[in-house]
Each structure stands twice: as structure tokens, then as C-alpha cells.
PQR file with spaces between the fields and no chain letter, atoms N, CA, C, O and H, PARSE charges and radii, in Angstrom:
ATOM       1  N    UNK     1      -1.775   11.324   13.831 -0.4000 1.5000
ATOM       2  CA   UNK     1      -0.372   11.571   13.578 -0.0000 2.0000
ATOM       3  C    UNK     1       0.370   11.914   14.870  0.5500 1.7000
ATOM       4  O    UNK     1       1.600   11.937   14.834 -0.5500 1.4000
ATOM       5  N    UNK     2      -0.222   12.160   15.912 -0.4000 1.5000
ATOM       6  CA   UNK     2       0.243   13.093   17.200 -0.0000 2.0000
ATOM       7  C    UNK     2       0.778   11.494   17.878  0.5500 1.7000
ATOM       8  O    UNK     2       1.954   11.507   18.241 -0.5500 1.4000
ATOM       9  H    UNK     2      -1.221   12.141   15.941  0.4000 1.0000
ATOM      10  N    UNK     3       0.246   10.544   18.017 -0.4000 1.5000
ATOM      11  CA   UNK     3       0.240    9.006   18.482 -0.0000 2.0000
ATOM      12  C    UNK     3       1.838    8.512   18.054  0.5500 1.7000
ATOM      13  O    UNK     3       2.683    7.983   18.775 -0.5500 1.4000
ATOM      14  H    UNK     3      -0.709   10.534   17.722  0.4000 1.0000
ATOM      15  N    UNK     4       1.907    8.836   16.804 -0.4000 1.5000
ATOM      16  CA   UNK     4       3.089    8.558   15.521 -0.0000 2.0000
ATOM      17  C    UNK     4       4.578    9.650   16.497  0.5500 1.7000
ATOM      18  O    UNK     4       5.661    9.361   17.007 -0.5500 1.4000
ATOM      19  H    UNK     4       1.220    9.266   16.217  0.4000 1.0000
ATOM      20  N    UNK     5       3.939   10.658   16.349 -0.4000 1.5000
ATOM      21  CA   UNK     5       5.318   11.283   16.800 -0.0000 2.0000
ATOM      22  C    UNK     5       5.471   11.248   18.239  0.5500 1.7000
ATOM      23  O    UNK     5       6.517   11.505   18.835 -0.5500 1.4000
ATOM      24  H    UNK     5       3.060   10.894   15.934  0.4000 1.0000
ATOM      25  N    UNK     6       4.185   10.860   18.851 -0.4000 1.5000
ATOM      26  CA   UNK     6       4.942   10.327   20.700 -0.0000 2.0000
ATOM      27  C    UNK     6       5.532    8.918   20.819  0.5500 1.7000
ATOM      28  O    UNK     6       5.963    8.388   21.843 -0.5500 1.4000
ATOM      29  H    UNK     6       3.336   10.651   18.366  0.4000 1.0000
ATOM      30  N    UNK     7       5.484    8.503   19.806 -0.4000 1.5000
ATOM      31  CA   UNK     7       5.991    6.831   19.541 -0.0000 2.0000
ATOM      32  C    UNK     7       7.231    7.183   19.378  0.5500 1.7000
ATOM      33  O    UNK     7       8.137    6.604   19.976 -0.5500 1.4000
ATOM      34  H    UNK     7       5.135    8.933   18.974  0.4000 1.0000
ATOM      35  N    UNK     8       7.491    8.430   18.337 -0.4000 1.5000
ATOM      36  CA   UNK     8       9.308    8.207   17.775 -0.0000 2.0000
ATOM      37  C    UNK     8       9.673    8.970   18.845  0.5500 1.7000
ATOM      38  O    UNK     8      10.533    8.305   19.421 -0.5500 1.4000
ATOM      39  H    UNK     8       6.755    8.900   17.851  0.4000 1.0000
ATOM      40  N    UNK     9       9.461   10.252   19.584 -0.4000 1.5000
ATOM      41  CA   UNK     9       9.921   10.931   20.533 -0.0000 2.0000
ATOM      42  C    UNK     9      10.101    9.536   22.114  0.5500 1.7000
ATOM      43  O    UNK     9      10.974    9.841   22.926 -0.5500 1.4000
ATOM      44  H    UNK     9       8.762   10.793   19.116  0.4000 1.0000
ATOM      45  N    UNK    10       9.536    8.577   22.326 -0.4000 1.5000
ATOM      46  CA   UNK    10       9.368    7.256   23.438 -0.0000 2.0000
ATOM      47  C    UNK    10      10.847    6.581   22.898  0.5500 1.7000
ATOM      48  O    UNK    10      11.859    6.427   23.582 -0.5500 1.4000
ATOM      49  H    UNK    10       8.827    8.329   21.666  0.4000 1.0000
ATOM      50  N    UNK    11      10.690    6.290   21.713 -0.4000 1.5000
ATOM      51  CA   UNK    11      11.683    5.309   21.213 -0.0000 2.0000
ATOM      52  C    UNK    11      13.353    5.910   21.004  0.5500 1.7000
ATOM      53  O    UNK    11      14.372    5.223   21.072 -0.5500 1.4000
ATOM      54  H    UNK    11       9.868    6.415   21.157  0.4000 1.0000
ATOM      55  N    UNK    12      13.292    6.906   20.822 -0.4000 1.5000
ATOM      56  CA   UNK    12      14.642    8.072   20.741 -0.0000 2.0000
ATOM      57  C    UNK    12      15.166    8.723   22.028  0.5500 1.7000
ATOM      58  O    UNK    12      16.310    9.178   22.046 -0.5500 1.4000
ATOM      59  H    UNK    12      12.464    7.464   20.766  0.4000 1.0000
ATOM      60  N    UNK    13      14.261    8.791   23.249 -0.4000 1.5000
ATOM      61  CA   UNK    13      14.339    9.200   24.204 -0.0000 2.0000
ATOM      62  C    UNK    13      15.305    7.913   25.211  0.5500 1.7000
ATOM      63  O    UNK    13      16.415    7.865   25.742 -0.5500 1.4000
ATOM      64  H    UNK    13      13.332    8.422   23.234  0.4000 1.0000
ATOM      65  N    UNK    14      14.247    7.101   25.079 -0.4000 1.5000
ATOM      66  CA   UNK    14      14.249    5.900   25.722 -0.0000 2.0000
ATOM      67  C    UNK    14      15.278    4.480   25.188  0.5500 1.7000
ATOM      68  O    UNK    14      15.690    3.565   25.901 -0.5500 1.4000
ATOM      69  H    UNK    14      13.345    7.140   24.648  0.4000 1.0000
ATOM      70  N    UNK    15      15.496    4.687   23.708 -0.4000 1.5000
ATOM      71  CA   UNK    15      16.483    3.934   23.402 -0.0000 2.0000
ATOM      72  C    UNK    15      15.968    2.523   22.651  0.5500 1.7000
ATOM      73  O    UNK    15      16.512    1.495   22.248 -0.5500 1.4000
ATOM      74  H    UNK    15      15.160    5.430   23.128  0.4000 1.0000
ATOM      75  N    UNK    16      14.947    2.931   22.683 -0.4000 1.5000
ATOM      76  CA   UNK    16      14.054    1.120   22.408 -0.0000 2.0000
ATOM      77  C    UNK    16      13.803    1.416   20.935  0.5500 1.7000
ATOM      78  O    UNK    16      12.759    1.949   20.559 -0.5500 1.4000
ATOM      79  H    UNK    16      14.505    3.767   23.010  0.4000 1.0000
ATOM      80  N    UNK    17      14.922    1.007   19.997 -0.4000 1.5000
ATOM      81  CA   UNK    17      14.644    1.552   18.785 -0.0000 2.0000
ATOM      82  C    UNK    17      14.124   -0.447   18.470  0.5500 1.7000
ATOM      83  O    UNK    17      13.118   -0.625   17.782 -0.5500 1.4000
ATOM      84  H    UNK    17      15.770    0.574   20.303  0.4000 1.0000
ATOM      85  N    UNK    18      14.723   -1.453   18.905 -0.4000 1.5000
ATOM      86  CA   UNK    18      14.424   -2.776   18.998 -0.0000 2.0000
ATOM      87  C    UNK    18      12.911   -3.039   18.979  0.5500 1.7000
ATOM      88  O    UNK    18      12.469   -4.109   18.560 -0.5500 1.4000
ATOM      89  H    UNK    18      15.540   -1.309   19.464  0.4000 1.0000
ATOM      90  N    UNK    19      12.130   -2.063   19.431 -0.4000 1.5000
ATOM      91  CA   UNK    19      10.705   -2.431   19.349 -0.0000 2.0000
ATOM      92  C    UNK    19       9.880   -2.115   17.751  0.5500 1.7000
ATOM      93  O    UNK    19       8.832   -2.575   17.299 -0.5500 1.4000
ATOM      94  H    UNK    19      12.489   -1.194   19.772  0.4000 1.0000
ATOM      95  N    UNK    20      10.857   -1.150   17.186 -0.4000 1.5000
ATOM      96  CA   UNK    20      10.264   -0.810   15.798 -0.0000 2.0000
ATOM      97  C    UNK    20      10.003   -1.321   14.885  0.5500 1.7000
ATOM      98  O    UNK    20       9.075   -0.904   14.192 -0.5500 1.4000
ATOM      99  H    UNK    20      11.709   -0.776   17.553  0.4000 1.0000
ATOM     100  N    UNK    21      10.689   -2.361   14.562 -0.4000 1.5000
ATOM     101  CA   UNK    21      10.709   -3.574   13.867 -0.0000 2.0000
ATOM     102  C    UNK    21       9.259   -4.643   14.183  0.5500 1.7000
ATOM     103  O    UNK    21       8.536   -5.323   13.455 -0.5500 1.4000
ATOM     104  H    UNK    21      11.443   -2.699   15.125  0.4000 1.0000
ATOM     105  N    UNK    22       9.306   -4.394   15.478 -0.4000 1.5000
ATOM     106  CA   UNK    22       8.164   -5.141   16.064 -0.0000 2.0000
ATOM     107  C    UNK    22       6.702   -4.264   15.626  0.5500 1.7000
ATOM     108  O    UNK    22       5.776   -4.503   14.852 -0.5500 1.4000
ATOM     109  H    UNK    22       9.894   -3.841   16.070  0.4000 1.0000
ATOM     110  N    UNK    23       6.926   -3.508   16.248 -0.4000 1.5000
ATOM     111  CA   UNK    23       5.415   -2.482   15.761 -0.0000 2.0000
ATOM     112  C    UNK    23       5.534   -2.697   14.075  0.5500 1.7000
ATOM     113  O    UNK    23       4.612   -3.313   13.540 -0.5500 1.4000
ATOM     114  H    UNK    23       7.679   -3.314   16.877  0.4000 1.0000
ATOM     115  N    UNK    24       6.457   -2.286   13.378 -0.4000 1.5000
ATOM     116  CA   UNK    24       5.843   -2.279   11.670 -0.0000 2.0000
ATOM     117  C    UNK    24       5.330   -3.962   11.436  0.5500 1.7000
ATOM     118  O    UNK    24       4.210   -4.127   10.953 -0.5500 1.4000
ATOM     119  H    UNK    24       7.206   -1.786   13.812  0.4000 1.0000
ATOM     120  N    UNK    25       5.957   -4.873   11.698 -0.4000 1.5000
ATOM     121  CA   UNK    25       5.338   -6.102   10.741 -0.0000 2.0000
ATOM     122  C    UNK    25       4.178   -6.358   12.243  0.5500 1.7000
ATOM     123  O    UNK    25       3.460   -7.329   12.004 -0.5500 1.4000
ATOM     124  H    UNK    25       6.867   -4.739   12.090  0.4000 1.0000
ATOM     125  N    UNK    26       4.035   -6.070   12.887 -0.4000 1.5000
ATOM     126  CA   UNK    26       2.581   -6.008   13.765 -0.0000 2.0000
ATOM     127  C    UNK    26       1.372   -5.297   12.870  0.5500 1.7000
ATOM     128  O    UNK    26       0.283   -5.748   12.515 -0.5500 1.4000
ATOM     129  H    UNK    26       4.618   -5.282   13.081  0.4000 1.0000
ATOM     130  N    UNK    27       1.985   -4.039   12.654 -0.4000 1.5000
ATOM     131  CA   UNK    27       1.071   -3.175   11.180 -0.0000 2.0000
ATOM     132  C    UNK    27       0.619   -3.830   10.164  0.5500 1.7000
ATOM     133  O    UNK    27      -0.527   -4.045    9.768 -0.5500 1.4000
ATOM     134  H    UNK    27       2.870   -3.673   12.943  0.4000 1.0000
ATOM     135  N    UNK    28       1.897   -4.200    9.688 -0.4000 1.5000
ATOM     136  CA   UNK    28       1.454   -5.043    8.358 -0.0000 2.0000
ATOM     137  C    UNK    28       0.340   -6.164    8.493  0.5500 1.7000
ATOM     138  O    UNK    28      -0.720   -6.190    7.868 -0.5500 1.4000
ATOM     139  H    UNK    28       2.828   -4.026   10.010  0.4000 1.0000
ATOM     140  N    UNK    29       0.773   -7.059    9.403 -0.4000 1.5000
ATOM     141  CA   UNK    29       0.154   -8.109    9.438 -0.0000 2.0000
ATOM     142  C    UNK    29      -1.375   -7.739    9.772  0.5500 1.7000
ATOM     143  O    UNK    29      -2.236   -8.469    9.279 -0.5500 1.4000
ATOM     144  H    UNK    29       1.635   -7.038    9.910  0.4000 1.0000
ATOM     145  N    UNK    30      -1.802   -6.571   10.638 -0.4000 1.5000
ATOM     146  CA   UNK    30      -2.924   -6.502   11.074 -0.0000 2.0000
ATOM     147  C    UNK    30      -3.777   -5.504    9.695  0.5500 1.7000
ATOM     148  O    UNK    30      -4.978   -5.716    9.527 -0.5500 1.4000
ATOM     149  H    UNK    30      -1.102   -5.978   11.037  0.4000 1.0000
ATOM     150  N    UNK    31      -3.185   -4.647    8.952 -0.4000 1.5000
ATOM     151  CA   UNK    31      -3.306   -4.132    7.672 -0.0000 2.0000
ATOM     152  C    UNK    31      -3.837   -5.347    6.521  0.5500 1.7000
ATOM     153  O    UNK    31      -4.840   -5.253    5.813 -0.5500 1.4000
ATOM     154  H    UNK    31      -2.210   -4.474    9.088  0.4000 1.0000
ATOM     155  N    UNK    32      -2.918   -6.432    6.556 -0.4000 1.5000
ATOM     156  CA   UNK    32      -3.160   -7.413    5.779 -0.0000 2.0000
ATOM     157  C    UNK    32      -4.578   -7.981    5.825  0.5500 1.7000
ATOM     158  O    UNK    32      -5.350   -8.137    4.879 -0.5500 1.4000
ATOM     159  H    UNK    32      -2.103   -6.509    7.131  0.4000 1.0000
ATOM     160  N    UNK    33      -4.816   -8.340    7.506 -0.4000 1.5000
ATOM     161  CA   UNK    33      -6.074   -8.839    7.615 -0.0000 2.0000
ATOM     162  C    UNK    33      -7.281   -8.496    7.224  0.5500 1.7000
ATOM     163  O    UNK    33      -8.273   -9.112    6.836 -0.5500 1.4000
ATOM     164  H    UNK    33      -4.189   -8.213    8.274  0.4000 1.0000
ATOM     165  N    UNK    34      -6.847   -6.755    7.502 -0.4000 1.5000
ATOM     166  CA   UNK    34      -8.313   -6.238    7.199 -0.0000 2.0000
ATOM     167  C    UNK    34      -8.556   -5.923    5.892  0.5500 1.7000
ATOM     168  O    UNK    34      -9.714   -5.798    5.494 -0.5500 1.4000
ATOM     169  H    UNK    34      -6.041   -6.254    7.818  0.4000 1.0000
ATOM     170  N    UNK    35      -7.096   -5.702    4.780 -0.4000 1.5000
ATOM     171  CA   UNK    35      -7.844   -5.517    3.744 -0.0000 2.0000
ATOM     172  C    UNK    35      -8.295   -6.455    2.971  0.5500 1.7000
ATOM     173  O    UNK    35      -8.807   -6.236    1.873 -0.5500 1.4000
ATOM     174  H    UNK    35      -6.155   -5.804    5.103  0.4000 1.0000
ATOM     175  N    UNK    36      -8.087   -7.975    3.663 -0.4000 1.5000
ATOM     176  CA   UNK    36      -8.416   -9.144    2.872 -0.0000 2.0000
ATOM     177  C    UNK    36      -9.385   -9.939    3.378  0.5500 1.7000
ATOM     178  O    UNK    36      -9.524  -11.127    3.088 -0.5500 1.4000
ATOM     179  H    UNK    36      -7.671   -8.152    4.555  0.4000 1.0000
ATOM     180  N    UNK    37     -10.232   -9.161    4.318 -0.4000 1.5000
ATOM     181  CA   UNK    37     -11.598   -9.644    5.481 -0.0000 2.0000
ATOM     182  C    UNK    37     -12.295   -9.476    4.189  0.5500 1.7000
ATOM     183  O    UNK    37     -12.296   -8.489    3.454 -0.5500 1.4000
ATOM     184  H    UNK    37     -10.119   -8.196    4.554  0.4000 1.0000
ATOM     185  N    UNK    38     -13.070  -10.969    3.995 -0.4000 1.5000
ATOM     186  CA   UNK    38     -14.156  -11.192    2.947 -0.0000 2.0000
ATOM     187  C    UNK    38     -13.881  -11.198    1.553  0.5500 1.7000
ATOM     188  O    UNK    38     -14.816  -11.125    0.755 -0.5500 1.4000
ATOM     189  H    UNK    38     -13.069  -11.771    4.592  0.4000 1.0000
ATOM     190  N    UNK    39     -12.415  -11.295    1.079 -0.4000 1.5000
ATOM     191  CA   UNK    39     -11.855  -11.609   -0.124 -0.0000 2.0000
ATOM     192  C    UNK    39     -11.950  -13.226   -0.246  0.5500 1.7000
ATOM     193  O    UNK    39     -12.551  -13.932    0.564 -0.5500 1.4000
ATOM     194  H    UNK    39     -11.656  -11.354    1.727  0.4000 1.0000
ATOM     195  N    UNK    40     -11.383  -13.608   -1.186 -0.4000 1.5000
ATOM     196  CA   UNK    40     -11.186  -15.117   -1.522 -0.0000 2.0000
ATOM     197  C    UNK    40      -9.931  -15.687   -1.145  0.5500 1.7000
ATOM     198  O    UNK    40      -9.513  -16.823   -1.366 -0.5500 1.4000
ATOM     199  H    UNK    40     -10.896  -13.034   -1.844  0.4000 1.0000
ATOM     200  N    UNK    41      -9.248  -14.486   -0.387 -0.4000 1.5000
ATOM     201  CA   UNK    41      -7.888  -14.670   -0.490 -0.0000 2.0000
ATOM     202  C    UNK    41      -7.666  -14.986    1.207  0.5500 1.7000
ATOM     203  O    UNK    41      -6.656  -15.538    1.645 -0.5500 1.4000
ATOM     204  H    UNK    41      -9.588  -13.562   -0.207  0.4000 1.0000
ATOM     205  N    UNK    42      -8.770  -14.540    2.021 -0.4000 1.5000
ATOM     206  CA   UNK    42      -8.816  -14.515    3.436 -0.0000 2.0000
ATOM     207  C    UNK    42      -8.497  -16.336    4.165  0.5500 1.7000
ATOM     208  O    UNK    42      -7.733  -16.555    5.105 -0.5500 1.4000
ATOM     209  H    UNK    42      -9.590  -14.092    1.665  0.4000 1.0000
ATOM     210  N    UNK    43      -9.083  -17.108    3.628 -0.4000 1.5000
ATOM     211  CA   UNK    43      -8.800  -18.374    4.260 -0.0000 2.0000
ATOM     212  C    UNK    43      -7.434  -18.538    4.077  0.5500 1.7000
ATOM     213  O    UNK    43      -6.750  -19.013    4.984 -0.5500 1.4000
ATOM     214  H    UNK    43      -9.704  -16.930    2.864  0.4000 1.0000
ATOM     215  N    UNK    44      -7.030  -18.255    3.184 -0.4000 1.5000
ATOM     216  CA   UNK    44      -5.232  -18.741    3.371 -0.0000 2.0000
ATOM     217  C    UNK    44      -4.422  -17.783    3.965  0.5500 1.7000
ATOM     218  O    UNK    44      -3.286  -18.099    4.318 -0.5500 1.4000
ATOM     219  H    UNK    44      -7.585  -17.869    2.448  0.4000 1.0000
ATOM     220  N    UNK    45      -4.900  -16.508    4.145 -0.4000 1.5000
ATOM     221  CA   UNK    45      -4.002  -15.499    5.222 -0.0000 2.0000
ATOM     222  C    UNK    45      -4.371  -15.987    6.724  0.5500 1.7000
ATOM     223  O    UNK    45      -3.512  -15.617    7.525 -0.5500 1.4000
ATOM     224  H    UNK    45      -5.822  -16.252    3.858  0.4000 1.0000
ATOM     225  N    UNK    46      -5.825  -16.998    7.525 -0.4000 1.5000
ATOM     226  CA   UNK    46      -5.937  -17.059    8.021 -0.0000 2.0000
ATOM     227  C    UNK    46      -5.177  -18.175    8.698  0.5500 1.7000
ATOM     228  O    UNK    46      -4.973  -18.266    9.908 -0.5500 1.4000
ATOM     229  H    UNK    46      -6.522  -17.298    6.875  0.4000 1.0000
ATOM     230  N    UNK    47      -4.728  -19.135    7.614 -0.4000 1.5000
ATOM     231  CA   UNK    47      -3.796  -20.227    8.002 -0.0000 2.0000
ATOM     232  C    UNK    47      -2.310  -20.077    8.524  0.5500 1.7000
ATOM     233  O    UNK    47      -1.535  -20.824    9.121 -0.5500 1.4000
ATOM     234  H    UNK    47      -4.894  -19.061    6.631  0.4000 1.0000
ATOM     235  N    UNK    48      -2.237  -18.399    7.893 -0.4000 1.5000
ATOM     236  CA   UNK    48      -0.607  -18.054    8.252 -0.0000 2.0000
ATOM     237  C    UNK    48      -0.659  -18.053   10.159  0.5500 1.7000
ATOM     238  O    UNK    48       0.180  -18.689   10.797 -0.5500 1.4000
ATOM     239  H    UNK    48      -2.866  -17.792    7.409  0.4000 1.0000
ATOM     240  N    UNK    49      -1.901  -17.145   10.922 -0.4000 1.5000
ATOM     241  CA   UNK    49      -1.706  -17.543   11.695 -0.0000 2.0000
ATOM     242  C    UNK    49      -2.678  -19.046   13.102  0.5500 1.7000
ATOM     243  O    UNK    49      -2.100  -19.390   14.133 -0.5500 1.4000
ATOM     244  H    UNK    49      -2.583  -16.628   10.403  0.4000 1.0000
């Protein structure tokens, strides 16, 4: 959690609120992967990229 709040204290300080958007669907997408590593569902998430 300490990672989390030097991220928002970087981004508020610094002004780069433009990168946030970037980091969450970076999350998602890498969230996605892993909870669908070895599902049936994995070959077609793998085609997205």
C-alpha cells in the first residue's frame, strides 16, 4: 500500500495525473492475464494482444 500512496503523492506533486489512466488499464490488462492463465478462456485473451 506504501508503493500506492508514493504513486498518488509523484502524480499530485508532479502534475502527471495523464499517466493514471495509463497505469489502471496496464493493471487491468495484466490482472486479466493472470487470472485467466490456464482457463479455456486464455487463447482468446492471448489474441487481444
Amino acid at each position: 500500500m506504501n508503493f500506492v500512496k508514493e504513486f498518488w503523492e509523484f502524480l499530485r506533486v508532479r502534475k502527471k495525473y495523464w499517466l493514471l489512466p495509463i497505469i489502471i488499464i496496464l493493471a487491468l490488462f495484466g490482472g486479466l492475464i493472470v487470472l485467466t492463465q490456464g482457463s479455456a478462456i486464455a487463447p482468446f485473451i492471448y489474441t487481444i494482444f
